[in-house]
py3Dmol code that shows the C-alpha trace and the ligand (Angstrom):
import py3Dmol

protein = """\
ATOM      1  CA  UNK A   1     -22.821  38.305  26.282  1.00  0.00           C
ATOM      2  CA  UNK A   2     -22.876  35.189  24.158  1.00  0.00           C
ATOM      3  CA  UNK A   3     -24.365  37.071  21.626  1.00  0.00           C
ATOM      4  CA  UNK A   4     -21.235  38.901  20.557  1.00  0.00           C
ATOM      5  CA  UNK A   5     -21.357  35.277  18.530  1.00  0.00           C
ATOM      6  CA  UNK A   6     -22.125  35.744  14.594  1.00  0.00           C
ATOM      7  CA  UNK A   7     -23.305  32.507  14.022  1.00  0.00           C
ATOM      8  CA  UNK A   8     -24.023  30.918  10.726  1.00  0.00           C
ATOM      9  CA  UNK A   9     -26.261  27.987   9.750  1.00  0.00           C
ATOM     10  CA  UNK A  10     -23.007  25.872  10.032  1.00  0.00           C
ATOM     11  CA  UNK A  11     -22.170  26.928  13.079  1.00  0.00           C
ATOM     12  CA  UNK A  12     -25.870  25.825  14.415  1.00  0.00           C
ATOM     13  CA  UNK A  13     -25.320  21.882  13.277  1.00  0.00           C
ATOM     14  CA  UNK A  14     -27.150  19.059  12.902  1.00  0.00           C
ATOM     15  CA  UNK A  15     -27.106  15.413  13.766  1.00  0.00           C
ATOM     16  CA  UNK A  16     -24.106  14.619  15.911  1.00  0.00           C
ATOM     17  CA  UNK A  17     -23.154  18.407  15.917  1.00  0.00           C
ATOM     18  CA  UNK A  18     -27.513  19.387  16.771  1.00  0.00           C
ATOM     19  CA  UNK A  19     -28.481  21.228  19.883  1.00  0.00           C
ATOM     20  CA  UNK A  20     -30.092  18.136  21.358  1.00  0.00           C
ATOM     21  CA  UNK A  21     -26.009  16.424  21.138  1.00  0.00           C
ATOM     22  CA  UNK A  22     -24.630  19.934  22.790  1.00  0.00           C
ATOM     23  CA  UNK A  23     -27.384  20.309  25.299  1.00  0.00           C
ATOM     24  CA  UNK A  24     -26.172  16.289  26.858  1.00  0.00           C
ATOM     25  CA  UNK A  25     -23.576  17.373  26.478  1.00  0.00           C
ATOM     26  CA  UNK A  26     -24.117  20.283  28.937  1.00  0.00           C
ATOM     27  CA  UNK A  27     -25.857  17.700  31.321  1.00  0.00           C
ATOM     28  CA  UNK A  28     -22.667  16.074  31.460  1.00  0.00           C
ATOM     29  CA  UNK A  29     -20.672  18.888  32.440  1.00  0.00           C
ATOM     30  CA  UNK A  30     -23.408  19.873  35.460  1.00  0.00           C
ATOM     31  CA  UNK A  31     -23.128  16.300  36.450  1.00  0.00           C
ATOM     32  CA  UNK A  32     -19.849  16.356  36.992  1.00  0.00           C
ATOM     33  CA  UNK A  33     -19.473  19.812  39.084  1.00  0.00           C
ATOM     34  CA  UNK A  34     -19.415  22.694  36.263  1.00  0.00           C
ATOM     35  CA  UNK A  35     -21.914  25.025  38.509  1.00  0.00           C
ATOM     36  CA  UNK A  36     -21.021  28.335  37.037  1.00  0.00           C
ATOM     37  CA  UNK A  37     -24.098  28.853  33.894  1.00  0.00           C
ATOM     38  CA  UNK A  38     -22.345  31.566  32.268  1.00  0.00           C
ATOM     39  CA  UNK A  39     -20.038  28.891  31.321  1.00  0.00           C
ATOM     40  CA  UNK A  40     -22.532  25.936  30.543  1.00  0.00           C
ATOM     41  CA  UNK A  41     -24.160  28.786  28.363  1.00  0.00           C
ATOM     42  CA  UNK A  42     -20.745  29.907  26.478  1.00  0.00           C
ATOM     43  CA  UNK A  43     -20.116  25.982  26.169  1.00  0.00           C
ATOM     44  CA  UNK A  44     -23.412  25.411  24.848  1.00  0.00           C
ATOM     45  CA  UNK A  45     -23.286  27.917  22.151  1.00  0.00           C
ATOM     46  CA  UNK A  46     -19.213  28.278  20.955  1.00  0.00           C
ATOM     47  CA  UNK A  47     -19.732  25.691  17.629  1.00  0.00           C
ATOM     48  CA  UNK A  48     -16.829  23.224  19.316  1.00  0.00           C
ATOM     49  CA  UNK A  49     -17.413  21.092  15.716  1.00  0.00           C
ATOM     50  CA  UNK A  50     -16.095  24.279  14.013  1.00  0.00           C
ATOM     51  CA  UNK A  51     -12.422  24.231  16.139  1.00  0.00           C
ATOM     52  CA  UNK A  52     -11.727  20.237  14.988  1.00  0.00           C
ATOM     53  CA  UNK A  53     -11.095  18.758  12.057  1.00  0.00           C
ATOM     54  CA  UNK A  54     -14.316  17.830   9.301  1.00  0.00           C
ATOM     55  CA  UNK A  55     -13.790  14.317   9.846  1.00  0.00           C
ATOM     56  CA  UNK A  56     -13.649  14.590  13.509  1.00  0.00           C
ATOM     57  CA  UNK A  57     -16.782  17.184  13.837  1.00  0.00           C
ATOM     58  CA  UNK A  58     -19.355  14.476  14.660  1.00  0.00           C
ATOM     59  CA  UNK A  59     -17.443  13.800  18.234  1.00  0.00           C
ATOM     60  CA  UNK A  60     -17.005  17.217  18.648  1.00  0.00           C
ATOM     61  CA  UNK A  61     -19.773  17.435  21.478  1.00  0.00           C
ATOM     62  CA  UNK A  62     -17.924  14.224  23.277  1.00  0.00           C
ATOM     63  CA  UNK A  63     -16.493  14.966  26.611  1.00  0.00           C
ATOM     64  CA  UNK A  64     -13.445  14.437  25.050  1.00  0.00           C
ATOM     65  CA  UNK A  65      -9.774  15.729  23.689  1.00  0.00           C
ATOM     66  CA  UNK A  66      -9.383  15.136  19.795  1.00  0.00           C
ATOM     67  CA  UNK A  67      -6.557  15.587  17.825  1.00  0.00           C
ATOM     68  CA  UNK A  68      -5.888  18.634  15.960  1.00  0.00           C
ATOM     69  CA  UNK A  69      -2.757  17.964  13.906  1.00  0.00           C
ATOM     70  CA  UNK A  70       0.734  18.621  14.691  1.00  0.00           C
ATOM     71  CA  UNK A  71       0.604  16.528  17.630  1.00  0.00           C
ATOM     72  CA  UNK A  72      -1.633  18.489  19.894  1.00  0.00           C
ATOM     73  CA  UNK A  73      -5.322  18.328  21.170  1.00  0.00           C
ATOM     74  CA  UNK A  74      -8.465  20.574  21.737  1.00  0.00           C
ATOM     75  CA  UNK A  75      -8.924  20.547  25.524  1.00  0.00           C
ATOM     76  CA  UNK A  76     -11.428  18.336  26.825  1.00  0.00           C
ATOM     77  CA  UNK A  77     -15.228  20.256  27.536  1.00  0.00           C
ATOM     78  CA  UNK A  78     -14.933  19.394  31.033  1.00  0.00           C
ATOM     79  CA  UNK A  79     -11.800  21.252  31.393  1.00  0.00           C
ATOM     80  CA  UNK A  80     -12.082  24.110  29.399  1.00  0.00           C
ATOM     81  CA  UNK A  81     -15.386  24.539  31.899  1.00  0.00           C
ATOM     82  CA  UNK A  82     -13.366  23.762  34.947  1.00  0.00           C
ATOM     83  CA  UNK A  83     -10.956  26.356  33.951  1.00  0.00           C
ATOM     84  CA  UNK A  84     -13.157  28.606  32.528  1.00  0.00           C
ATOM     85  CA  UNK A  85     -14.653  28.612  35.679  1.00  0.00           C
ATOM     86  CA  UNK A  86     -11.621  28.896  38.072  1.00  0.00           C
ATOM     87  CA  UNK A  87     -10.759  32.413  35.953  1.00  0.00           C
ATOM     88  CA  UNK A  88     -14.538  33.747  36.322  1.00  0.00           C
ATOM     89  CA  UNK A  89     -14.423  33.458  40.488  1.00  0.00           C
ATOM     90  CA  UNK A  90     -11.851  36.632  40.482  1.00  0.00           C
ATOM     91  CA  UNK A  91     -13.854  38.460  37.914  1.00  0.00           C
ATOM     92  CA  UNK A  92     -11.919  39.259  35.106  1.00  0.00           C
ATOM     93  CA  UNK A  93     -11.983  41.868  32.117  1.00  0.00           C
ATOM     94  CA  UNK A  94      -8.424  41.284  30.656  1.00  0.00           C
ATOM     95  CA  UNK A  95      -7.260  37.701  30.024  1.00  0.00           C
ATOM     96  CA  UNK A  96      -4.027  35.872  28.575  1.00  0.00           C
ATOM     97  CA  UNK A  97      -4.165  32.387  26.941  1.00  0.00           C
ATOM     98  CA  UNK A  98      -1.204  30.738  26.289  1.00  0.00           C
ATOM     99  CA  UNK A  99      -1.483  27.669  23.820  1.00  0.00           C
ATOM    100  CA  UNK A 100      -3.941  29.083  21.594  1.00  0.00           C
ATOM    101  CA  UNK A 101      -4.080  25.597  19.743  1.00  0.00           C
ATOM    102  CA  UNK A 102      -7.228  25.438  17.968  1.00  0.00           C
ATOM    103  CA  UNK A 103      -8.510  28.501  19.421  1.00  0.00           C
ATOM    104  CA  UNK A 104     -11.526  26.961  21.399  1.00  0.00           C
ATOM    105  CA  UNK A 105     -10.680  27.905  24.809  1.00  0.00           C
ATOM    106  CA  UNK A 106     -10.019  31.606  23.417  1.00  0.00           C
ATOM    107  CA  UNK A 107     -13.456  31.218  21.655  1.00  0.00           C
ATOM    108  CA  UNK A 108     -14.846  30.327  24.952  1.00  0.00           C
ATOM    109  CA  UNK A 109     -13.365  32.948  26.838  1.00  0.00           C
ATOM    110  CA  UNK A 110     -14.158  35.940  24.657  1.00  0.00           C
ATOM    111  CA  UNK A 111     -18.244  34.383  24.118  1.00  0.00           C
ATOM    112  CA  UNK A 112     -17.954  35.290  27.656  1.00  0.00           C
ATOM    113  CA  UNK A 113     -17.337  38.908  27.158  1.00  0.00           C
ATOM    114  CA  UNK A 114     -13.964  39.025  28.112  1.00  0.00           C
ATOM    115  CA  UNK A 115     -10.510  40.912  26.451  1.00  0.00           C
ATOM    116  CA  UNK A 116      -8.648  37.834  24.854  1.00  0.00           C
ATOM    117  CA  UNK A 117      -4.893  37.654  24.607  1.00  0.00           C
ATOM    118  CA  UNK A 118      -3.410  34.296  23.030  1.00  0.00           C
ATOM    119  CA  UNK A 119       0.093  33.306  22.653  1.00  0.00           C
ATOM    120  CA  UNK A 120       0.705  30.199  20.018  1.00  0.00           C
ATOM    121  CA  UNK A 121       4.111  28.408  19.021  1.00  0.00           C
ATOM    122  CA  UNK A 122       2.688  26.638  15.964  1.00  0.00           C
ATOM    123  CA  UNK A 123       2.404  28.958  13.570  1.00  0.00           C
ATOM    124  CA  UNK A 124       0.490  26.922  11.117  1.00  0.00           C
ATOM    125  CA  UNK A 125      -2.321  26.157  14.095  1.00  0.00           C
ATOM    126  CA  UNK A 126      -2.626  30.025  14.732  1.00  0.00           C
ATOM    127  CA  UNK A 127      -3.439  31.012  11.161  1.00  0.00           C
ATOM    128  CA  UNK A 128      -6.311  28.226  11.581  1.00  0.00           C
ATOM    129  CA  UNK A 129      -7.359  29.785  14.801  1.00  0.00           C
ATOM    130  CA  UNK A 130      -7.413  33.038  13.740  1.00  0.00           C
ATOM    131  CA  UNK A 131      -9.783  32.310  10.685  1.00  0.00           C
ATOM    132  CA  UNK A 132     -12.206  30.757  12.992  1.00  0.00           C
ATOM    133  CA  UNK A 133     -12.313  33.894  15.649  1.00  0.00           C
ATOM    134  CA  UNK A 134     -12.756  35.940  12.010  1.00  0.00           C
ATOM    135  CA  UNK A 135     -15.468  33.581  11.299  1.00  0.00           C
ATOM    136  CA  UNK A 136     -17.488  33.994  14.491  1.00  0.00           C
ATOM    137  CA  UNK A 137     -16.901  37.438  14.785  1.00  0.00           C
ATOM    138  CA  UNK A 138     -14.967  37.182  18.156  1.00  0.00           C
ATOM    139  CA  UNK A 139     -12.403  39.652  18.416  1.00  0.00           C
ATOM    140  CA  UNK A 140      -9.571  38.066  20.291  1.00  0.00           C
ATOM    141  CA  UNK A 141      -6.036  39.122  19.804  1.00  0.00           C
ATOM    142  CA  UNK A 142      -3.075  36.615  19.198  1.00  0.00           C
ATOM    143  CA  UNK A 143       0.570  36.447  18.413  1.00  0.00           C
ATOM    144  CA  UNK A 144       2.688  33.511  17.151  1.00  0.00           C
ATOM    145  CA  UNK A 145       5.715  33.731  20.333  1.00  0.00           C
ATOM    146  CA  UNK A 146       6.675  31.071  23.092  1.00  0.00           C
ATOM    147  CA  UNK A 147       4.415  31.476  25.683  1.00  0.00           C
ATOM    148  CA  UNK A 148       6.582  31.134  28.295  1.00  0.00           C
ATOM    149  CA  UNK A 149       7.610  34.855  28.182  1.00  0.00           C
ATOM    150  CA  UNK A 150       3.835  35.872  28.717  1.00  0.00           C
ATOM    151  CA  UNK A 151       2.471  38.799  26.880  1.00  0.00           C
ATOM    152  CA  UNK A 152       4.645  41.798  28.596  1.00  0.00           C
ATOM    153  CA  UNK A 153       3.679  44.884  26.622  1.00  0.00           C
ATOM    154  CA  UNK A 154      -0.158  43.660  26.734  1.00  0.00           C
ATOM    155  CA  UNK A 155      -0.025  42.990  30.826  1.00  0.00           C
ATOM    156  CA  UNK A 156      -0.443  42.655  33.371  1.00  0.00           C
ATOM    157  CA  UNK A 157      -3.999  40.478  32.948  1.00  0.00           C
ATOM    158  CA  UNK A 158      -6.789  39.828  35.448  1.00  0.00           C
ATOM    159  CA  UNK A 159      -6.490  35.689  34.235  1.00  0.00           C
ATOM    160  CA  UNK A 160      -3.856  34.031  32.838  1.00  0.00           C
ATOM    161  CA  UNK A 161      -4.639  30.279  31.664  1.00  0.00           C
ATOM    162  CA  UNK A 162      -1.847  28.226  30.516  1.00  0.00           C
ATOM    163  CA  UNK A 163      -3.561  24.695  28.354  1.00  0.00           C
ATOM    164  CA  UNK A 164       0.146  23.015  27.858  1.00  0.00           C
ATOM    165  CA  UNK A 165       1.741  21.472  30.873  1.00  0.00           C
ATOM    166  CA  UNK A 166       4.822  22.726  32.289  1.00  0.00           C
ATOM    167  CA  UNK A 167       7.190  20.731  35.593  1.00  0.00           C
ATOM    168  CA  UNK A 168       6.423  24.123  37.221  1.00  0.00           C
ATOM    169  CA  UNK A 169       4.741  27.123  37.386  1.00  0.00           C
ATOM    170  CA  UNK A 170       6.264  29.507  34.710  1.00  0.00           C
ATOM    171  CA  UNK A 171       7.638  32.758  36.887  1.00  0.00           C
ATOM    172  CA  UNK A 172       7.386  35.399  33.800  1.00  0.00           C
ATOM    173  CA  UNK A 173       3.383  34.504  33.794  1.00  0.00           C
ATOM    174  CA  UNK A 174       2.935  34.908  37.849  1.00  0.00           C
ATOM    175  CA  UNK A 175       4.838  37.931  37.401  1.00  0.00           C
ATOM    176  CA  UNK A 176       1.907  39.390  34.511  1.00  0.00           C
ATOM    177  CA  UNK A 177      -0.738  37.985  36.778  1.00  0.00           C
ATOM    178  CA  UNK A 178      -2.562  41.410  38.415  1.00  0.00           C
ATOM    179  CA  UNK A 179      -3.804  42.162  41.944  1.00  0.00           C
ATOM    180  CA  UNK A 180      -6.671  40.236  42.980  1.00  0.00           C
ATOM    181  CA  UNK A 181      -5.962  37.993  39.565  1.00  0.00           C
ATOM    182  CA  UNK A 182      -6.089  34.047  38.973  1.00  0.00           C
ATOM    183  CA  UNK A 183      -3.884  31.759  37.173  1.00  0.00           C
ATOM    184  CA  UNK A 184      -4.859  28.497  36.006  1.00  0.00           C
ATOM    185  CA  UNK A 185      -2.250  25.846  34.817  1.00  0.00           C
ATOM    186  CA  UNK A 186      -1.588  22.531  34.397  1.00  0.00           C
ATOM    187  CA  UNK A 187       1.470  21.456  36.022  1.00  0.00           C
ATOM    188  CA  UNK A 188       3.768  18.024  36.446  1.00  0.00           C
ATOM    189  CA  UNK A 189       5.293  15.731  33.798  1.00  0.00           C
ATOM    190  CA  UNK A 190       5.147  12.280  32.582  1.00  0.00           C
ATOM    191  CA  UNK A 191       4.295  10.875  35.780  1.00  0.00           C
ATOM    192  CA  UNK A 192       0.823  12.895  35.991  1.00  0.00           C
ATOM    193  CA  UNK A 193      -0.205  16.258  36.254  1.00  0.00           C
ATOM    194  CA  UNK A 194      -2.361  19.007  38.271  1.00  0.00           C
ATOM    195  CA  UNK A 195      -4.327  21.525  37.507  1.00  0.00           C
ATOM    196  CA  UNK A 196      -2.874  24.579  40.171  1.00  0.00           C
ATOM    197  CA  UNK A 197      -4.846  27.782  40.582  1.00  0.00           C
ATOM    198  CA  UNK A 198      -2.984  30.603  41.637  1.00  0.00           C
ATOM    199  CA  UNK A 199      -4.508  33.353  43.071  1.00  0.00           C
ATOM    200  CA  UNK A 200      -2.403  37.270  43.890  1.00  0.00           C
ATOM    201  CA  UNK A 201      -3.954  39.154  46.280  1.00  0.00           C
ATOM    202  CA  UNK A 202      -3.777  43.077  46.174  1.00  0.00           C
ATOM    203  CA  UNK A 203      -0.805  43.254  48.460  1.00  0.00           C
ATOM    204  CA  UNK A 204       0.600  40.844  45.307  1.00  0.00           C
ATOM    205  CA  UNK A 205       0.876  37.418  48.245  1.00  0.00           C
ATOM    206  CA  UNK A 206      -0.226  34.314  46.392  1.00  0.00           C
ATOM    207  CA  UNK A 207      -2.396  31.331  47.033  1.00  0.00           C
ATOM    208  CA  UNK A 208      -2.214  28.131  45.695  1.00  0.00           C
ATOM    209  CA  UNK A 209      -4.618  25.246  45.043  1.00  0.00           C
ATOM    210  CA  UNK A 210      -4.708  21.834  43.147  1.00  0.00           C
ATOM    211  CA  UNK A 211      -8.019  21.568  41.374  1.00  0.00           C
ATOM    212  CA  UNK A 212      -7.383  17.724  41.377  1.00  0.00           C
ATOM    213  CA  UNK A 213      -5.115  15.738  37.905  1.00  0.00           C
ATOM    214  CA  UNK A 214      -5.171  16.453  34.502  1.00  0.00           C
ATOM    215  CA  UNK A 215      -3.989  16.034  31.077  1.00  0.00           C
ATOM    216  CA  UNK A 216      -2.452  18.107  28.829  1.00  0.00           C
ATOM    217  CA  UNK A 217       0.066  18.343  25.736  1.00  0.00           C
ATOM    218  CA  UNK A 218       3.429  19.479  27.080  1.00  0.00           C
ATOM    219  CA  UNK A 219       4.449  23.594  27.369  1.00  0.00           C
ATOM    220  CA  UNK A 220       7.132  23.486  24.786  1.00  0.00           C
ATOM    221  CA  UNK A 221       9.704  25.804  24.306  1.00  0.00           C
ATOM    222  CA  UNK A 222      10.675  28.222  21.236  1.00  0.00           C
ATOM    223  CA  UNK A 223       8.355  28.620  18.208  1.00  0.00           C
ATOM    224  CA  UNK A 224       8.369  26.959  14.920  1.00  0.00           C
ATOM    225  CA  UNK A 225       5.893  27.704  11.782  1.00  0.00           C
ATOM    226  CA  UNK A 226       4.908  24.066  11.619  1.00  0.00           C
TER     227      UNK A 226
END
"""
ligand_1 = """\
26
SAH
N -6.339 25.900 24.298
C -6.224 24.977 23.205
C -5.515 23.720 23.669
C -4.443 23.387 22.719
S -3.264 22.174 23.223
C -7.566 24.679 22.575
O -8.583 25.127 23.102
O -7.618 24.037 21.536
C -1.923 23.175 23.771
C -1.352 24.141 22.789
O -0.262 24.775 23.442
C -0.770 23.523 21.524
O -1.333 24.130 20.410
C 0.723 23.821 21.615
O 1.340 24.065 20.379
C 0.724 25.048 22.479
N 1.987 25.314 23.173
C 2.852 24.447 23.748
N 3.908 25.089 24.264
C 3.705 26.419 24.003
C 4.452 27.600 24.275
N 5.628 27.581 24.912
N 3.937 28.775 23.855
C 2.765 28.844 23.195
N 2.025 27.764 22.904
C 2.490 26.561 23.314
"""
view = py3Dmol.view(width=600, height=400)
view.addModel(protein, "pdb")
view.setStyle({"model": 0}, {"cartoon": {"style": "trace"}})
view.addModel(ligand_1, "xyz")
view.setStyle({"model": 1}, {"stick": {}})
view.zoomTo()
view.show()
């Protein structure tokens, strides 16, 4: 699956960006409870120095967020796994992102194989994204909108992952959230957050479950171009 990836020397690295710095990196992740190796494996291979900033590249493979301009992060490894791995248990084919930011989690997600739907507000971070899915060769689909309206004409999805942090669970995304389909989403304010997995059943009754705090750029409302 990972081989949908059209990788180029770049892409490979070297020094602090080398398979040797990816693959602790990897170690890391197993250590602390990333089981699922289709994951590890799409981790290990999406070029994460390619979605930051050159001067920031050589901490790419840090467990770590890192700015990406604009006042917003790239998602830290562990929970772009954790999440990645959340969506996987319901088995997914069609998936919505919303907060495509630098377009690593979207990366991530179609590596793995899957249909990719991303929803940006910054219009300025979606034309980066969208270069670097062009530059990989992952076809993922995108559109510059608030997020907090979901993707209607596109759903409903099998996954929905929200990476911005909202007080509460945004009702227009449970609603395009299929039978049998997860949502994963930070939720909470200033005072701390939780990453919630929601889970529909086919008779459409939903589950909840806090996968334990987080920390994550605020869901913000409207759209601007920078
Ligand atoms: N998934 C991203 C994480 C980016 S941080 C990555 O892998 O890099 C969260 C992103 O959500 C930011 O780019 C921010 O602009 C975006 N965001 C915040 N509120 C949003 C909204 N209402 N709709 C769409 N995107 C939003």
């Amino acid at each position: 699956m990972i081989s949908r990836l059209r990788l180029q020397p770049a892409d490979v690295g070297m020094g602090m960006t080398s398979q040797r710095v990816r693959d602790r990196l990897i170690e890391r992740l197993r250590g602390n409870g990333i089981v699922d190796e289709r994951v590890l494996n799409a981790i290990r291979t999406v070029p994460r120095h390619q979605f930051v900033d050159e001067a920031l590249a050589t901490r790419a493979y840090e467990d770590t967020a890192l700015p990406i301009g604009h006042g917003q992060t790239i998602s830290q490894p562990w929970v772009v796994a954790k999440m990645t791995e959340a969506l996987l248990e319901s088995a997914p084919k069609k998936v919505l992102e919303i907060g495509t930011g630098s377009g690593y989690q979207g990366a991530v997600l179609a590596a793995l194989g899957l249909e990719v739907f991303t929803v940006e507000r910054i219009g300025e971070l979606l034309r980066i994204a969208r270069k670097r899915f062009r530059a990989l060769g992952l076809h993922v689909r995108s559109k510059h909108d608030d997020g907090r309206i979901g993707w209607p004409e596109e759903g409903p999805f099998d996954g929905i992952i929200v990476t911005a942090a909202a007080p509460a669970l945004v009702e227009a995304l449970s609603a395009q959230l299929a039978p049998g389909g997860t949502l994963v989403a930070p939720v909470g304010g200033a005072s701390g957050q939780n990453l919630l997995r929601l889970r529909k059943d086919a008779e459409g009754n939903i589950e909840q479950a806090d996968l334990g705090p987080v920390v994550f750029v605020p869901l913000l409302s409207g759209m601007t171009d920078r």
